[in-house]
KOLLUM-202501 format. One record per residue (C-alpha): residue number from 1; residue in three letters; x, y, z. Coordinates in pm, whole numbers, plus 50000, padded with zeros to 5 digits. Example, Ala and Ser with C-alpha at 12.3 -4.5 7.8 and 13.67 -1.06 7.14 Angstrom:
2
  pos  code     c1     c2     c3
    1   ALA  51230  49550  50780
    2   SER  51367  49894  50714
***
This chain:
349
  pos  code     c1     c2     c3
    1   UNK  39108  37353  19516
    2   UNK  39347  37055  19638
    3   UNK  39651  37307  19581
    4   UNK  39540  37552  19844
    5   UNK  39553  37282  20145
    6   UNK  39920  37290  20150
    7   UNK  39951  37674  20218
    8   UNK  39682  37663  20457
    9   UNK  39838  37363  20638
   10   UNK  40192  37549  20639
   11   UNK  40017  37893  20782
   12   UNK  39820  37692  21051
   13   UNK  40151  37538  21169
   14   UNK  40361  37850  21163
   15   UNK  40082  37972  21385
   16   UNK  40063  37665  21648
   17   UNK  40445  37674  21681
   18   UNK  40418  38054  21719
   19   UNK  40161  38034  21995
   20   UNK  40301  38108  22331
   21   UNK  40036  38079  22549
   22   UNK  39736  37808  22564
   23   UNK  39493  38121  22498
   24   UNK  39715  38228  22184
   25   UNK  39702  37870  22077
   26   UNK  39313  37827  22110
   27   UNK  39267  38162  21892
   28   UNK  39503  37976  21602
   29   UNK  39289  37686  21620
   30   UNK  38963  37910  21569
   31   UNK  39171  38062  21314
   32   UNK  39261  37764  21152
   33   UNK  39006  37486  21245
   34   UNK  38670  37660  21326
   35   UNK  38340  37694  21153
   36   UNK  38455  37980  20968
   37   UNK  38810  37876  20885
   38   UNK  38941  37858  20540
   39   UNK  38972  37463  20560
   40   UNK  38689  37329  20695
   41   UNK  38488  37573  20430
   42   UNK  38691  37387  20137
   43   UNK  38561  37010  20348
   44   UNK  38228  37178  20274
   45   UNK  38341  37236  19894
   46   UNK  38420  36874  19824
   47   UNK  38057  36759  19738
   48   UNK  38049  37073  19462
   49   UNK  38359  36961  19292
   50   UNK  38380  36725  18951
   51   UNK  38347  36345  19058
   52   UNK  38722  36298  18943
   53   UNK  38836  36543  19233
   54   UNK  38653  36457  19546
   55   UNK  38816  36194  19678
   56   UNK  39144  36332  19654
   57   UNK  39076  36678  19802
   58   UNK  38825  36527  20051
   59   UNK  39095  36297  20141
   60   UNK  39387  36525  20114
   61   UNK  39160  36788  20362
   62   UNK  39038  36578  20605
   63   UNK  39422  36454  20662
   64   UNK  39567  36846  20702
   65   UNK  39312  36903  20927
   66   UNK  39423  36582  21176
   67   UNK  39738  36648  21122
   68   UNK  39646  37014  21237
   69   UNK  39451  36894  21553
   70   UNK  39752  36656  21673
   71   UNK  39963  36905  21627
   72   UNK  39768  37167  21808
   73   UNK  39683  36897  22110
   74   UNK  40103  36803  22137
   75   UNK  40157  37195  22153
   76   UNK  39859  37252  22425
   77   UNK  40025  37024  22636
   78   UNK  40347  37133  22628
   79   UNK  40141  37480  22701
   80   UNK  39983  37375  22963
   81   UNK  40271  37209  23115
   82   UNK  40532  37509  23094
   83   UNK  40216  37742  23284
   84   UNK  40176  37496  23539
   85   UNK  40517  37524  23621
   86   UNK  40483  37876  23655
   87   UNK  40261  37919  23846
   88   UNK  40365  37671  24062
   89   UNK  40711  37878  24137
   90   UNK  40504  38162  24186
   91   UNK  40282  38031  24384
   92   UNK  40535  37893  24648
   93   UNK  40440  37903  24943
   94   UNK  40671  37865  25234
   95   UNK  40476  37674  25503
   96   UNK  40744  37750  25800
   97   UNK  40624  38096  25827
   98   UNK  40334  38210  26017
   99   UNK  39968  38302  25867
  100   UNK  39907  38671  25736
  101   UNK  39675  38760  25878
  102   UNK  39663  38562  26188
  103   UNK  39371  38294  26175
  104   UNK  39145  38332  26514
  105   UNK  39259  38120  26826
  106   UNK  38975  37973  26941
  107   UNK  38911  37974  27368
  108   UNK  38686  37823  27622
  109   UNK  38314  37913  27639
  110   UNK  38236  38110  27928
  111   UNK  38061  37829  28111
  112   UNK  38366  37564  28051
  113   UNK  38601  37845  28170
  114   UNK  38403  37911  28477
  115   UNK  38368  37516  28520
  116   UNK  38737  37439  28542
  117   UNK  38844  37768  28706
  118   UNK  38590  37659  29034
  119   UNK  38760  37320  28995
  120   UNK  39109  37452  29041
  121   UNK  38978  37608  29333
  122   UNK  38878  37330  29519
  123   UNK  39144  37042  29408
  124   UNK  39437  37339  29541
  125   UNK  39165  37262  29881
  126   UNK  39284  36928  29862
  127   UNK  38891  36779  29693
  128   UNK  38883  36525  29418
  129   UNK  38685  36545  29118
  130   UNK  38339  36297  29140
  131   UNK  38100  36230  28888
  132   UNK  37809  36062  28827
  133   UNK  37468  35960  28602
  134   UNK  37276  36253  28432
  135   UNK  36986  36008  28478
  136   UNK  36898  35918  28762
  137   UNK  36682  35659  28985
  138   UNK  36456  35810  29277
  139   UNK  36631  35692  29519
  140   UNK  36954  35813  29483
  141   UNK  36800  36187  29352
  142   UNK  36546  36239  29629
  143   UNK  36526  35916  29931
  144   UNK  36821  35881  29993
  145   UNK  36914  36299  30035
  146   UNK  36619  36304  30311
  147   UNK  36348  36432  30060
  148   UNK  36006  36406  30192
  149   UNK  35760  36188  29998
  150   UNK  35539  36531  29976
  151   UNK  35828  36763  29914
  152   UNK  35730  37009  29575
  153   UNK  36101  36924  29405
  154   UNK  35934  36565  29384
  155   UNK  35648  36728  29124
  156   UNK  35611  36652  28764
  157   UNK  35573  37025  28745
  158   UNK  35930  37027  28904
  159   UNK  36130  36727  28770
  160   UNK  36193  36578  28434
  161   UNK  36023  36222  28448
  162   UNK  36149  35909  28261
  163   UNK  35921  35680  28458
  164   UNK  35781  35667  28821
  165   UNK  36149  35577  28906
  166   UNK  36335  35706  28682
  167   UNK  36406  36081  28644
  168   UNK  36702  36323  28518
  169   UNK  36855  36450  28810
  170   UNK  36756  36812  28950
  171   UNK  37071  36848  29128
  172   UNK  37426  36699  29150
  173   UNK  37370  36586  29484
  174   UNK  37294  36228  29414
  175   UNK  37689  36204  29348
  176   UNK  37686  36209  29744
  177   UNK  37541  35944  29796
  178   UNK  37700  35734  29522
  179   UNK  38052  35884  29610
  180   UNK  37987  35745  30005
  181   UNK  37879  35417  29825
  182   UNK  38245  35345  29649
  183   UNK  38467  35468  29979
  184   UNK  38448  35465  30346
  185   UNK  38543  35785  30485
  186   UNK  38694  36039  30504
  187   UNK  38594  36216  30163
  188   UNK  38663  36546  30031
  189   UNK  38542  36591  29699
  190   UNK  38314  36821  29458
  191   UNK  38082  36734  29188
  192   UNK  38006  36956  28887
  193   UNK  37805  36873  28618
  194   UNK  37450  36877  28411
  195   UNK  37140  36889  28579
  196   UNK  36778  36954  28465
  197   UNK  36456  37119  28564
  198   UNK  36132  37279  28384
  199   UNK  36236  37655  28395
  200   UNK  36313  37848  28123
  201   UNK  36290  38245  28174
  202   UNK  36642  38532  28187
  203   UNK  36779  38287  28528
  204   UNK  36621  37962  28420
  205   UNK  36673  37686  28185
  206   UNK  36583  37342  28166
  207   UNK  36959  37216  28139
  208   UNK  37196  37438  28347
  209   UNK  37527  37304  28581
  210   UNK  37585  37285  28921
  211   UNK  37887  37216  29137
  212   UNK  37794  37019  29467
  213   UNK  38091  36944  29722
  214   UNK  38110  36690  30019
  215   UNK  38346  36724  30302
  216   UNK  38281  36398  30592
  217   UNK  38544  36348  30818
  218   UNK  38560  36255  31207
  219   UNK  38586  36619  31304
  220   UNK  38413  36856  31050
  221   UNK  38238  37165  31170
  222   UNK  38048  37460  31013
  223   UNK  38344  37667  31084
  224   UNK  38552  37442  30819
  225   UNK  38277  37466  30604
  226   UNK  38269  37862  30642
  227   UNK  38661  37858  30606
  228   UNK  38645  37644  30305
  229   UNK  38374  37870  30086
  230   UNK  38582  38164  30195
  231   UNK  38843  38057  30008
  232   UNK  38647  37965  29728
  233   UNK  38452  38329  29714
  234   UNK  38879  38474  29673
  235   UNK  39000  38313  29454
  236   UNK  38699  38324  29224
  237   UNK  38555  38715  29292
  238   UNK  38934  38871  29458
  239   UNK  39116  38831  29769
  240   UNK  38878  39151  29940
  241   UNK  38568  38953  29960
  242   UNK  38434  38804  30251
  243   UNK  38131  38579  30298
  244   UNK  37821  38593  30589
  245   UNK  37600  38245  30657
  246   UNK  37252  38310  30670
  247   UNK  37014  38038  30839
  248   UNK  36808  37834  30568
  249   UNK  36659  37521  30524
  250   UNK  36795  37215  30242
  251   UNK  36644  36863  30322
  252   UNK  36968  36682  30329
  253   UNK  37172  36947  30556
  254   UNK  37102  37038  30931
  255   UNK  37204  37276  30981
  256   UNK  37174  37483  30646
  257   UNK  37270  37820  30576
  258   UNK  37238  38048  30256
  259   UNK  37601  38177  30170
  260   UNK  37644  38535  30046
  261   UNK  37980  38704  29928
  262   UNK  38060  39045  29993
  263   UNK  37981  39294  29672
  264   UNK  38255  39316  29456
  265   UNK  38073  39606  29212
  266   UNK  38048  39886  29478
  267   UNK  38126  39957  29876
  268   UNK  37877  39898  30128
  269   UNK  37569  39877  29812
  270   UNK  37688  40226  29637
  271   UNK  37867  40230  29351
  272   UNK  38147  40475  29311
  273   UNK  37919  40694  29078
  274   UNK  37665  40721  29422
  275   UNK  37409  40549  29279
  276   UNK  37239  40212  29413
  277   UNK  37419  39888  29345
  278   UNK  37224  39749  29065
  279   UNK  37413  39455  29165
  280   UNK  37339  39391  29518
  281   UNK  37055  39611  29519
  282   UNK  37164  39822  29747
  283   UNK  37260  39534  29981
  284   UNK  37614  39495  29980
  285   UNK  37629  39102  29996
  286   UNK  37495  38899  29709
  287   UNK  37394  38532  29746
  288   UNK  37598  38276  29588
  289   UNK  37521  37930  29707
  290   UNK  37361  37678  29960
  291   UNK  37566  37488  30226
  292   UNK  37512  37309  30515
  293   UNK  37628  37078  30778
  294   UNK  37498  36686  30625
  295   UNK  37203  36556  30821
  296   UNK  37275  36234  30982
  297   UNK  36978  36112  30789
  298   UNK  37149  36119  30502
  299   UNK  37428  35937  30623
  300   UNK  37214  35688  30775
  301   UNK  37162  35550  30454
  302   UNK  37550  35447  30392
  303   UNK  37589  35389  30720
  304   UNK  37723  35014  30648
  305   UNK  37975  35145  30398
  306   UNK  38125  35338  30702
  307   UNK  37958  35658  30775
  308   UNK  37778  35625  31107
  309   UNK  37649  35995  31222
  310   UNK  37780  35913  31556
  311   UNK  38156  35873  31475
  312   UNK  38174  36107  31163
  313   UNK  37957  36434  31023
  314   UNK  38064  36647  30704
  315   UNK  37934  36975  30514
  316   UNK  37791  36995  30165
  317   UNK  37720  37292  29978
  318   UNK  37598  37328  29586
  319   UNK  37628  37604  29354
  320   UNK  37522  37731  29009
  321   UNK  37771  37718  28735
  322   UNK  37593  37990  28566
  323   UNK  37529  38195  28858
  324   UNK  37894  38217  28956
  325   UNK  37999  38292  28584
  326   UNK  37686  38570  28528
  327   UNK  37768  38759  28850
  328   UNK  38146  38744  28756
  329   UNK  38111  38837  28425
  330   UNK  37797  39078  28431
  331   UNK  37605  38880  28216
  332   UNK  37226  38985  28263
  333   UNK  37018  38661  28076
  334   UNK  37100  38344  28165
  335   UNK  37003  38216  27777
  336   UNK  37297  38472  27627
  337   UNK  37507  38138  27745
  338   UNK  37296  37928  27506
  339   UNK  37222  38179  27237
  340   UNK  37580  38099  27046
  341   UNK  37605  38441  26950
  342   UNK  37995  38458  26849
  343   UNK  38004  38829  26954
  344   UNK  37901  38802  27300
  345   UNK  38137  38434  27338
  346   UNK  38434  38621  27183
  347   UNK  38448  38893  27498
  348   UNK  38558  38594  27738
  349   UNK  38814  38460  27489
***
């Protein structure tokens, strides 16, 4: 039996050194070194052999077949080594040139977009950019901007309580006050940012953004203000619109007027088809913010940081991030804005 291990040996390495490939070279060591392979069947032999042979061709064996295995792990590297390589140079990839396809550009959400294009707005005006706490004290939300103690915006039905003090703010508009607080005037300037109330429904929800703006100066009038939100109501909905003042009533302004821009989806509330302005309803004007001249109560409270209502007045107005971006943009829910829903983001891209 020992004289057979030398052939098989000599086959087995004819076979490794043949191999070209680490696949060919794993079929050679089945071949060669698995369960049904000529040598390990004569390893399984030994014990039927005469006593005088075992160790010898058990020995003999067991040596052909390590000498097999380091041969066959020396050869799988230099396998694996050689196909690493080429794959490597076919794999190149040259990193100067551009994707194929394209990966997607990402862009603003609708809401950021709308943000920063109302802020361009106003700072080519001349305003600065204010900010202030998303939670906010009493005072600063509702005294100070000439709330009545009884007034419904004061409700826990209305307002998101923290403590009897404590509240996150309904409006921007306590920026005003704070903003008066850190410079005497004059100050031009808008706020935009987070506020929150207990609505949720296709207008509502209980976070949305506003935009307030404050304009005191020593001579101010309603006339500036209307000049000012004309401006604003071109270069956001086109150069054609106009805007009318309505007479309304705001706690901290006196007096206060509802501002409307004219329809930019039809002429004179029919659209070009002759049907109704779903739009305007029919109106032809479509309300887009509140605005007013600042009551000297409110600027009786930062009256020792320089604002006495008898040497200086201003205007203040506040608007609805959303609003000005759903009316732009035809967007009929409010909560599309909030749903995440990449195919409705991706048509403002």
């Amino acid at each position: 039996m020992s004289e057979r291990i030398a052939p098989i040996e000599q086959q087995a390495r004819a076979a490794i050194v043949a191999a070209q490939t680490t696949q060919e070279l794993e079929a050679a060591r089945v071949r060669y070194l698995g369960r049904k392979a000529e040598l390990p069947n004569l390893l399984r032999q030994v014990a039927e052999l005469p006593a005088a042979e075992r160790a010898a061709t058990g020995k003999a064996a067991n040596e052909a077949r390590q000498r097999l295995e380091q041969a066959i792990e020396q050869r799988m590297a230099e396998l694996a080594g050689r196909e690493l390589d080429e794959r490597l140079a076919a794999d190149r990839v040259d990193v100067t040139l551009p994707a194929d396809p394209l990966p997607a550009i990402g862009s603003l959400h609708l809401l950021t977009a709308t943000w920063r294009e109302i802020e361009d707005v106003f700072i080519g005006l001349g305003f600065n950019v204010a900010d202030g706490p998303a939670v906010e004290t009493v005072y600063y939300n509702f005294d100070a901007l000439n709330h009545e103690i009884t007034h419904p915006a004061r409700g826990l039905t209305d307002t998101f309580y923290v403590s009897d003090t404590v509240l996150l703010r309904t409006h921007t508009s306590p920026v005003q006050i704070r903003a008066m607080e850190r410079q005497p005037p004059p100050i031009y300037i808008i706020v935009p940012g987070r506020v929150f109330r207990p609505d949720s429904d296709a207008t509502h929800t209980p976070q949305f953004h506003q935009v307030e703006g404050l304009a005191v100066d020593t001579d101010v009038t309603l006339g500036d203000l209307r000049g000012t939100l004309l401006t604003f109501a071109r270069g956001i909905f086109g150069e054609e619109r106009e805007v009318r003042l309505r007479p309304h009533f705001f706690p901290f302004t006196e007096p206060s007027v509802e501002v409307d821009v004219s329809c930019f989806n039809c002429t004179q509330g029919v659209t070009a088809d002759g049907r109704r302005c779903p739009l305007c309803k029919g109106e032809a004007w479509i309300e887009i913010l509140g605005a007013g001249m600042v009551d000297p109560n409110v600027l009786g409270h930062v009256r020792e940081y320089g604002y006495d209502p008898e040497l200086v007045q201003g205007f203040a107005f506040g608007m609805g991030i959303e609003r000005i971006a759903m009316l732009k943009h035809g967007v009929p829910d409010l909560r599309l804005l909030y749903d995440n829903d990449i195919r409705f983001l991706e048509q403002f891209g």
